[in-house]
C-alpha positions in Angstrom: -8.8 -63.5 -49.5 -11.8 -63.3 -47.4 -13.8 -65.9 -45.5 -15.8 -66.5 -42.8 -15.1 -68.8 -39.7 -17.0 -71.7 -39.4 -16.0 -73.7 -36.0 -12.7 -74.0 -34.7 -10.6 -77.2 -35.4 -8.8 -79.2 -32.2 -5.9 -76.9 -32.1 -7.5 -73.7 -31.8 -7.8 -72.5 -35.2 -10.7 -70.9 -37.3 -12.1 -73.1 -40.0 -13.5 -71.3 -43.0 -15.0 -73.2 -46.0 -12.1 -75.1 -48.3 -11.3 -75.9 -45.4 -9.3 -72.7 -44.7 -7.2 -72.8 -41.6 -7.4 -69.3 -39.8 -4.8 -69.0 -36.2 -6.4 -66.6 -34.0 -10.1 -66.6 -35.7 -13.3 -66.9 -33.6 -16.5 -68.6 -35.1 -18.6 -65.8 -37.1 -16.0 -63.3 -37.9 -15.0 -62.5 -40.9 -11.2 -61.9 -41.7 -9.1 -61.3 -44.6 -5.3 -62.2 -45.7 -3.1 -63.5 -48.1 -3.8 -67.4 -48.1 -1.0 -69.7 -47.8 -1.9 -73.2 -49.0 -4.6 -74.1 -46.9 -3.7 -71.0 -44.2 -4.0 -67.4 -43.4 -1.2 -66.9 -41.0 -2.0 -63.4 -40.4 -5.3 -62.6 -40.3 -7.0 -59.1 -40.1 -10.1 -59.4 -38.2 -12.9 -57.5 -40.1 -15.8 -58.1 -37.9 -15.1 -59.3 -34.7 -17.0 -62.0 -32.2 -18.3 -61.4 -28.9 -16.4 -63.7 -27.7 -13.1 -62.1 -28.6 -10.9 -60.7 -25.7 -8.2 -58.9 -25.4 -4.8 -61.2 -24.6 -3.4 -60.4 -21.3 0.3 -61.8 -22.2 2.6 -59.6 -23.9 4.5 -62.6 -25.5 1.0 -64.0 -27.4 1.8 -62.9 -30.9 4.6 -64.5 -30.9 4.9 -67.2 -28.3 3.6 -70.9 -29.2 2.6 -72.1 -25.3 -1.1 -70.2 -25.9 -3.2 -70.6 -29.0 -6.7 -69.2 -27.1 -6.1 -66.0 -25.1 -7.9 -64.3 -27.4 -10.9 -66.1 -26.3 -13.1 -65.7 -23.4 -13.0 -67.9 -21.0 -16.9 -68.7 -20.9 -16.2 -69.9 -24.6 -13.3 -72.1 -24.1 -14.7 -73.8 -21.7 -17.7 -74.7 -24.1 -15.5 -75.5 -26.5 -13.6 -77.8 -24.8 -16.5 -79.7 -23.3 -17.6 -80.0 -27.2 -14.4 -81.5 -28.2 -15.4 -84.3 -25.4 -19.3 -84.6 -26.7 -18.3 -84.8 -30.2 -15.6 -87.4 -29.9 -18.3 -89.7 -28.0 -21.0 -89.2 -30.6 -18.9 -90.2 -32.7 -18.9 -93.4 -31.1 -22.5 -93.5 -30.9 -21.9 -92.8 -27.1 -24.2 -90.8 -24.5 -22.5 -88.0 -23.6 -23.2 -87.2 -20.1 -20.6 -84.5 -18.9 -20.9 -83.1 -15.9 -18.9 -79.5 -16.6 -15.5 -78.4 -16.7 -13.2 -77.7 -13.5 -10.3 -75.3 -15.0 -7.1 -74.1 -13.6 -6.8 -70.4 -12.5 -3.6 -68.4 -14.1 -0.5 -68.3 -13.2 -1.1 -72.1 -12.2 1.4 -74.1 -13.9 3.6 -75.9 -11.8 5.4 -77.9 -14.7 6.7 -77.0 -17.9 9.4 -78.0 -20.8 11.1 -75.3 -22.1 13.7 -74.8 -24.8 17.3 -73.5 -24.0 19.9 -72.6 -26.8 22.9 -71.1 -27.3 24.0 -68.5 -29.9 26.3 -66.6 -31.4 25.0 -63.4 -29.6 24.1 -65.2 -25.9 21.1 -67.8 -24.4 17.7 -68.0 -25.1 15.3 -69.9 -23.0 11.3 -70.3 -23.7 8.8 -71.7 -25.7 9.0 -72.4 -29.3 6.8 -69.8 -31.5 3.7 -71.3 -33.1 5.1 -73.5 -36.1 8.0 -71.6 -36.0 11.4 -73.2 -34.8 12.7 -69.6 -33.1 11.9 -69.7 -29.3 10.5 -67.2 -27.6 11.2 -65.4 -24.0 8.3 -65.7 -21.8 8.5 -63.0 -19.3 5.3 -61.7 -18.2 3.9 -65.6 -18.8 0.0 -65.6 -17.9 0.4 -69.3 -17.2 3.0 -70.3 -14.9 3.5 -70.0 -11.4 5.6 -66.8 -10.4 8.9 -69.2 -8.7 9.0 -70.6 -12.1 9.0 -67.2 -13.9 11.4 -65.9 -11.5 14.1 -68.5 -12.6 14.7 -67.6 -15.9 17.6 -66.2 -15.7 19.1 -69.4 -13.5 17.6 -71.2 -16.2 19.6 -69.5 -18.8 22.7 -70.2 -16.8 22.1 -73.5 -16.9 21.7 -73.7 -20.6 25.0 -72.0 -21.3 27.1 -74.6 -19.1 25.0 -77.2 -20.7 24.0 -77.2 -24.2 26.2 -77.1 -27.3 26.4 -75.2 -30.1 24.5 -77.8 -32.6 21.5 -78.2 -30.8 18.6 -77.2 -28.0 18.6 -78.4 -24.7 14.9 -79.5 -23.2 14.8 -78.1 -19.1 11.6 -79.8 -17.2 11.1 -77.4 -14.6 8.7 -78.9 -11.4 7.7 -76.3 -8.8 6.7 -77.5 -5.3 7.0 -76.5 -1.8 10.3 -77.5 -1.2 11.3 -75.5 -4.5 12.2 -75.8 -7.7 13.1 -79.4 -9.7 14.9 -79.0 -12.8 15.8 -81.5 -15.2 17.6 -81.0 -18.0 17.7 -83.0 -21.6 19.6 -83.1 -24.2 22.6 -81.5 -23.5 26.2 -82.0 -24.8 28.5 -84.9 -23.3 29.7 -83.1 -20.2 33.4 -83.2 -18.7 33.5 -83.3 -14.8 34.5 -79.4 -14.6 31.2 -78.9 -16.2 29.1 -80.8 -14.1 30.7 -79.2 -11.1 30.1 -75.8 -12.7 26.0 -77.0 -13.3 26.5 -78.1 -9.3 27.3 -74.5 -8.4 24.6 -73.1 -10.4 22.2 -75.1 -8.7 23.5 -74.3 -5.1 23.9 -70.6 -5.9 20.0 -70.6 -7.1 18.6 -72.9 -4.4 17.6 -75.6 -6.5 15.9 -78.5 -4.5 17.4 -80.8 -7.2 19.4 -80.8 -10.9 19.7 -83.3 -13.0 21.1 -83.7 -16.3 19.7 -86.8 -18.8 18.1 -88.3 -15.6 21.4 -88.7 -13.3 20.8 -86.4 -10.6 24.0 -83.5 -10.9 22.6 -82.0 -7.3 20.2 -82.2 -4.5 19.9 -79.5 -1.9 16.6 -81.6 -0.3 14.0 -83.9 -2.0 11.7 -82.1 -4.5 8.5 -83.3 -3.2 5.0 -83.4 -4.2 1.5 -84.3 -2.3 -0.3 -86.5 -4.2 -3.9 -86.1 -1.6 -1.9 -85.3 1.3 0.6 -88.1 0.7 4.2 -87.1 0.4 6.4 -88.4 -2.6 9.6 -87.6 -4.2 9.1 -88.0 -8.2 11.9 -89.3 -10.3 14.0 -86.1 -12.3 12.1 -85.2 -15.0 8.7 -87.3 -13.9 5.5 -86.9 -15.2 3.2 -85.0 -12.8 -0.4 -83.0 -13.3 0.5 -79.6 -14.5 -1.6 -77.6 -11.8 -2.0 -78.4 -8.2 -5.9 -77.7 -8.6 -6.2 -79.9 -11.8 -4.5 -82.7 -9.5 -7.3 -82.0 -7.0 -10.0 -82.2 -9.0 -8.4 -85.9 -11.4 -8.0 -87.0 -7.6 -11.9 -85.9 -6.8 -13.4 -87.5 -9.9 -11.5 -90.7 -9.2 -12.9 -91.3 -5.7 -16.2 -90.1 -6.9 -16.0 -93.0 -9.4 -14.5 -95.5 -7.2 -16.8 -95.3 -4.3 -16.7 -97.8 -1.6 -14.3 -100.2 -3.3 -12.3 -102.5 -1.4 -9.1 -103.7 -3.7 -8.3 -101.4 -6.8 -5.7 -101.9 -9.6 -4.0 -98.4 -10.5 -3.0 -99.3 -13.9 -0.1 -96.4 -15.5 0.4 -95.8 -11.7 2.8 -92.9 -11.9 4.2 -91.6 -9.1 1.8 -92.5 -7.1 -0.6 -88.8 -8.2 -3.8 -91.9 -7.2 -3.1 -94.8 -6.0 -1.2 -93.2 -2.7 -4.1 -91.4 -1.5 -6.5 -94.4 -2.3 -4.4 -96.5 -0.5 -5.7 -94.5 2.5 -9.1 -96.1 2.3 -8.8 -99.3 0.1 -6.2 -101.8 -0.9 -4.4 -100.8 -4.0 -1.7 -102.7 -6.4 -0.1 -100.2 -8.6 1.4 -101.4 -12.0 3.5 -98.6 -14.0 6.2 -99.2 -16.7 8.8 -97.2 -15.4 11.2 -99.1 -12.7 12.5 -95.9 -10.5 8.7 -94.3 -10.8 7.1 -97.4 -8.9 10.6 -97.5 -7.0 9.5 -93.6 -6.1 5.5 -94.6 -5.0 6.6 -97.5 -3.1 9.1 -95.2 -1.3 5.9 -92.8 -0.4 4.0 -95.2 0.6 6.4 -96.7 3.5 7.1 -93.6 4.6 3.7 -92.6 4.9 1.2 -93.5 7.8 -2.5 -94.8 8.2 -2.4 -96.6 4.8 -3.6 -99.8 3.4 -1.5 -102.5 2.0 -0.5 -101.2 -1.1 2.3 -103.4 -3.5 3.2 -102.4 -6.9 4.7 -103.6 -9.8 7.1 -102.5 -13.2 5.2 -103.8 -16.3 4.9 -102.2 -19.8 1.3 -102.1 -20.3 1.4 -101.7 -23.4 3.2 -104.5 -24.6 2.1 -106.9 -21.6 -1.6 -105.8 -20.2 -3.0 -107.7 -17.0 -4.5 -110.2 -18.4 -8.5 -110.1 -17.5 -7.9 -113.1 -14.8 -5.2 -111.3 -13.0 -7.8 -108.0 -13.1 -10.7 -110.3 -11.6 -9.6 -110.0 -7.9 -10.4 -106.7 -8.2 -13.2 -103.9 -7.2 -12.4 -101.3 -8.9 -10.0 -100.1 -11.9 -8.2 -96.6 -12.3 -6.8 -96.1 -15.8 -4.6 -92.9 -17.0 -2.8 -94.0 -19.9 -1.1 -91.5 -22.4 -2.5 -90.3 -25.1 -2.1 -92.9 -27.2 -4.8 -94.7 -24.9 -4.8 -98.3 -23.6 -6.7 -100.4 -26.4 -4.8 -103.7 -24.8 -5.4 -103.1 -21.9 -9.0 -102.2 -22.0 -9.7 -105.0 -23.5 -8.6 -107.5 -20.4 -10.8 -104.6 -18.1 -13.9 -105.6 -20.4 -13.4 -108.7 -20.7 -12.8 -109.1 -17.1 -15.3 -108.9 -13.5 -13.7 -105.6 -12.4 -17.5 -103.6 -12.0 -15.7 -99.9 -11.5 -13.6 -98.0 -13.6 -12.4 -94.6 -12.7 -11.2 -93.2 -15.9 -8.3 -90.8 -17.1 -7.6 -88.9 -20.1 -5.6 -86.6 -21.9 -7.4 -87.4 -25.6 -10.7 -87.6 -25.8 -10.4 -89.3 -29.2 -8.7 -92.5 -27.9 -10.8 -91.7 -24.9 -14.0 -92.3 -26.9 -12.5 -95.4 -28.2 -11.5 -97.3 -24.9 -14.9 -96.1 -23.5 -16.7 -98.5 -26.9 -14.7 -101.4 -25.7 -15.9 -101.2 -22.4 -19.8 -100.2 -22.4 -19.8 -103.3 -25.6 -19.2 -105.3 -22.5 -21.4 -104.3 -20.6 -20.4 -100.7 -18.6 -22.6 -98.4 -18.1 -20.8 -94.5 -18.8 -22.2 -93.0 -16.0 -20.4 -89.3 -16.0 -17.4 -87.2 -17.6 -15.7 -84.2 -16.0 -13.9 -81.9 -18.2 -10.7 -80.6 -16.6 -8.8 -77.9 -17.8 -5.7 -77.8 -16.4 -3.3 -76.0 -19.9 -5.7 -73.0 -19.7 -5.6 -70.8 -23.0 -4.3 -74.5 -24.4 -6.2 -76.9 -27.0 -5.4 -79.6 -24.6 -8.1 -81.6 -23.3 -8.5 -83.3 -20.2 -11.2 -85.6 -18.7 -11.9 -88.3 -16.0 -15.4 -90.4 -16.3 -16.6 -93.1 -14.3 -17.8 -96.9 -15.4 -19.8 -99.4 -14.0 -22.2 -102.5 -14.5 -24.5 -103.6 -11.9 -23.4 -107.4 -12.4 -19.8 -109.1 -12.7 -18.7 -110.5 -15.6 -17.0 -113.9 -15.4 -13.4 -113.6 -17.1 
């Protein structure tokens, strides 16, 4: 079968007319192969875009992390910045994006892999596109070279670990007191085992091991500077996969913020914001994990030249601050998952917080928070695009809301 691409879809592939899903197809070439239901898994390239590239990874063809190398960067970057315009419209929005900050390569300071164990040894990567084989990653374009480098400590870890009947997942953090691993998943381990995953860990350095979120070892504390703040995340904790993506999230939110006295950091993390606001404003930090706010509370004692900052545990989701607890606020930052925060965006609008400094990693639930608020009243005033899972579909932006007057709650 032959077609010719039409667009791209939100995970990277060509769309020809049907729709026909094309992996690895560029708008405006045309490509041939044998169509499988709605697909053409392996496309021959008959006439070719100028935005096509070569892909500088040696695992692309068959490694799942990377669904855009073969684009130029020039183009992603416009089609990512689409993806954001588009889902506003959508909305009947105003689209006013002020570019796209994206992470250089070999960046990545985070990543899951897979680990299993076989009949002929250990494998440890990512999982292939659609595919449940995982792939070795050496060479890997997108991580950080300490990260690369502990493969093979990785691959230990999965063979004292892991059983037979299933993967185990290892989160591997990189920061300047080395590398964090956590590992998930793995089979019910006897006491010689652990002590065996202890050695590992020692022989390789590791700051810290943990196993299903019980630390196993810990050289020194694993941690991070969230704006020049100091903080230990929990095992396994969410963090921003690239330092410079974390730099510019943490620009974008001051930007937005501005001279703001008291701000609520709602799906606080860490601590990746609300410690280095806390340098300049008051701050209360709510998150839903206990031992993550236990973690940014930690920082923030230890830390000097701060503002009062208190925190508390609370599932968002489930329980949102109510617009009257929001209304003795100046300012709120929001980074909910990607699932967005309909709840609680609805207490912000109906609230007399004046700022919000925005986060998100989907700009479709993005688009729909952003209704709720300017309906009441916000003004969108700007959206960065940030990049940080280069050659990735995923999409990352933060985008500042205000309204000149307060609304009573």
């Amino acid at each position: 079968m032959r077609v010719r691409i039409d667009r791209l879809g939100h995970r990277g592939d060509g769309i020809a007319e049907g729709p026909v899903y094309v992996p690895g197809a560029l708008p405006g070439e045309e490509v041939e192969g044998d169509l499988d239901g709605d697909r053409i898994e392996a496309p021959r390239i008959l006439s070719r875009s100028a935005d096509r590239t070569e892909p500088p990874c040696p695992n692309y063809a068959t490694c799942g992390g990377c669904a855009l190398m073969h684009a130029s960067d020039p183009f992603v970057g416009r089609w990512k910045v689409g993806i954001v315009r588009q889902a506003l419209e959508a909305r009947g929005l105003p689209a006013p994006i002020r570019g796209i900050a994206t992470s250089p390569p070999q960046s990545r300071r985070r990543a899951t892999f897979s680990g299993r164990r076989t009949k002929s040894g250990v494998i440890v990567g990512f999982h292939g596109r659609r595919s449940d084989t995982i792939s070795r990653i050496g060479g890997c374009r997108v991580l950080v070279p300490q990260i690369l480098a502990a493969m093979p400590v990785l691959e230990r870890l999965t063979d004292a670990a892991a059983s037979r009947k299933g993967d185990v997942a290892l989160v591997v953090t990189h920061g300047r007191d080395g590398l964090d691993v956590a590992i998930r998943g793995g089979a019910e381990l006897g006491r010689d085992t652990l002590a065996r995953l202890a050695r590992i860990a020692a022989d390789a350095g590791l700051a810290r091991l943990s196993l299903d979120g019980e630390t196993v070892a810990q050289d020194r504390p694993p941690a991070q500077r969230f704006g020049g703040v100091r903080a230990v995340p929990t095992p396994g904790a969410f963090l921003q996969a690239t330092e410079q993506g974390q730099s510019a999230l943490l620009a974008c939110v001051s930007r937005a913020l501005g001279p703001a006295g008291r701000v609520v950091d709602l799906f606080a993390g860490c601590g990746t914001f609300a410690l280095p606001v806390s340098r300049r404003a008051e701050v209360h930090a709510v998150e839903g994990d206990a031992a993550m706010t236990e973690a940014l509370v930690a920082a923030w004692r230890g830390g000097r030249g701060h503002r009062p900052l208190t925190a508390t545990t609370r599932d968002l989701f489930r329980d949102p601050l109510a617009a009257a607890e929001l209304s003795g606020f100046d300012a709120a930052i929001i980074d909910p998952p990607r699932a967005g925060a309909a709840a609680q965006t609805a207490e912000i609008a109906a609230s007399g917080i004046g700022t919000v400094a925005a986060i998100s990693c989907n700009p479709v639930t993005f688009a729909r928070d952003a209704e709720r608020l300017v309906d009441a009243g916000f003004a969108l005033d700007w959206v960065r695009v940030v990049d940080q899972f280069r050659w990735s579909p995923h999409v990352e932006l933060a985008a500042a809301f205000s309204r000149g007057e307060k609304v009573a709650p």
